[in-house]
C-alpha positions as CSV (number, residue, x, y, z in Angstrom):
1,X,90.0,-11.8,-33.8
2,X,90.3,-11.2,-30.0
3,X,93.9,-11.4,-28.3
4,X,93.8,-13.1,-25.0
5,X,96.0,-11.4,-22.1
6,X,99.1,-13.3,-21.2
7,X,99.1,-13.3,-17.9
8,X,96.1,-12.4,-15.3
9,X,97.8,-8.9,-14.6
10,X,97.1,-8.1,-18.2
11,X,93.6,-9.3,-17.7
12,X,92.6,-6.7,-15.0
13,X,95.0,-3.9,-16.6
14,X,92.3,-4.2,-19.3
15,X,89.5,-4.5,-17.5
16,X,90.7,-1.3,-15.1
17,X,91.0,0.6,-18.5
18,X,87.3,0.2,-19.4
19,X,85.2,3.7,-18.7
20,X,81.8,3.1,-18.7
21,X,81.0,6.6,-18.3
22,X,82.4,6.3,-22.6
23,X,79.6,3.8,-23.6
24,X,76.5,6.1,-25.4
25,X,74.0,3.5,-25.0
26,X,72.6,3.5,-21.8
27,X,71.5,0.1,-21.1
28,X,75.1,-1.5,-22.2
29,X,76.5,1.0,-20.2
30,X,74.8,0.3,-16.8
31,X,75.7,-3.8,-18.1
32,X,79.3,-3.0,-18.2
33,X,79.1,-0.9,-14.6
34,X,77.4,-4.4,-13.0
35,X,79.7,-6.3,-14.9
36,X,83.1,-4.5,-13.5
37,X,81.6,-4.3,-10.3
38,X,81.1,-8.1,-10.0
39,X,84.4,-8.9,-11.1
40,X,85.6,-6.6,-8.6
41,X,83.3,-8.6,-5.9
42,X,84.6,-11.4,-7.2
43,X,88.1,-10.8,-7.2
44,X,87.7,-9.2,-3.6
45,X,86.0,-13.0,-2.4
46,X,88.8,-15.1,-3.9
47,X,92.0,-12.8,-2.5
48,X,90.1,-13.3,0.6
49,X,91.0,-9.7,1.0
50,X,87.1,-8.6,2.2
51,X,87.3,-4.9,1.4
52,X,84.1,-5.3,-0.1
53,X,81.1,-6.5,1.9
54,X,79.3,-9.4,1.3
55,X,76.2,-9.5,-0.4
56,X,74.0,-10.3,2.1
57,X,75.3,-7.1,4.2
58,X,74.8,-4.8,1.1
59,X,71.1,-6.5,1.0
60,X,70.4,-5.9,4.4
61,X,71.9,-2.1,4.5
62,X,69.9,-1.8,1.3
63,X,66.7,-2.8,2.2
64,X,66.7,-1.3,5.7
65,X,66.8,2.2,3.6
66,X,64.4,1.2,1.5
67,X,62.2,-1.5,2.7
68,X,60.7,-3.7,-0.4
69,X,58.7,-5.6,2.0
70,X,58.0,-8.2,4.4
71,X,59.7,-10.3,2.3
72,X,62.9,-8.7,2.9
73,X,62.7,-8.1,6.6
74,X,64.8,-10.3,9.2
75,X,63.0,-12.3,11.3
């Protein structure tokens, strides 16, 4: 049986002690990486905080490196 944290502090103590870098299997590893990383985005979004970029300027910065497309091209 899983214990629940008791607070939210508890909660990201736990999830800051996770080290993906641990995990042998390489596809649940790079699912835990996206995982943490979306919390983190999340996390970042409701403090209001905005260390962390939004999404559509990571896409944009992404795909002006490496262009998939028309598709992803502003108009």
């Amino acid at each position: 049986m899983t214990q629940k944290p008791s607070n939210d502090q508890s909660g990201l103590e736990l999830l800051q002690a996770i080290d993906p870098k641990r995990i042998a299997d390489e596809s649940v590893r790079r699912t835990v990486e996206i995982l943490l990383n979306l919390v983190e985005y999340v996390r970042d979004r409701i403090s209001q905080s905005r260390i962390i970029p939004s999404l559509a300027t990571i896409i944009r910065e992404k795909s002006s490196v490496n262009p998939f497309g028309w598709s992803w091209q502003p108009e």
